[in-house]
Steps between C-alpha positions, in 0.01 A plus 500: 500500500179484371184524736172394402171661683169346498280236643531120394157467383487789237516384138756794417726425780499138363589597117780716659639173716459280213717724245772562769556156558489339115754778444709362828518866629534535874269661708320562813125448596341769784106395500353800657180226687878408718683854503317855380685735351539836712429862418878589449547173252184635337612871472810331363353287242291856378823664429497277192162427417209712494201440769245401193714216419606375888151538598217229391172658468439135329544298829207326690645682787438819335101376425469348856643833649258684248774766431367637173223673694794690684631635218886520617769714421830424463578554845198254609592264317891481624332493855263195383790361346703515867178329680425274241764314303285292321391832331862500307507387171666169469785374473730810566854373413786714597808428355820678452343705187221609697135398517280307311118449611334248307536223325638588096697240355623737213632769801597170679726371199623851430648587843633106629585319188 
């Protein structure tokens, strides 16, 4: 089963949506606004992808909680990333081949078409 993580509103998150259902593949949608992701799903998810590329350092959130002046390790950040979920990189889709975080059509066609 395929799980996709996100928020409704993010323009990523809606490109995913939009490809999975034009190619009729099934899948699930967890909006993290309704139900965060915890630590252990987190810790989980880093097993597979690196922390540069799970967390945003894009993200309003990450302006409006002016992290950049905290200059965060790796370890930081996986702590933000627990507190805040809206810090993750969207969408994180985990399907039986692992983890994808973003939105790539090419790595998209390559790993469900």
């Amino acid at each position: 089963m395929i799980v996709v993580n996100g928020i409704k509103n993010c323009d990523s998150v809606k490109k995913a949506l939009k490809f999975l259902k034009d190619n009729n593949i099934e899948f699930t949608f967890r909006d993290f606004k309704t139900k965060s992701a915890d630590c252990d799903e987190i810790s989980a998810w880093l097993k597979n992808v690196d922390i540069d590329k799970l967390f945003n350092a894009k993200s309003t959130t990450y302006r409006k909680l002016n992290l950049k002046k905290l200059n965060l390790e790796q370890t930081d950040k996986i702590d933000w990333l627990c507190r805040e979920n809206l810090l993750i990189k969207r969408p994180v889709i985990q399907y039986p081949g692992g983890i994808i975080v973003g939105y790539d059509k090419e790595i998209y066609e390559m790993e469900f078409l």
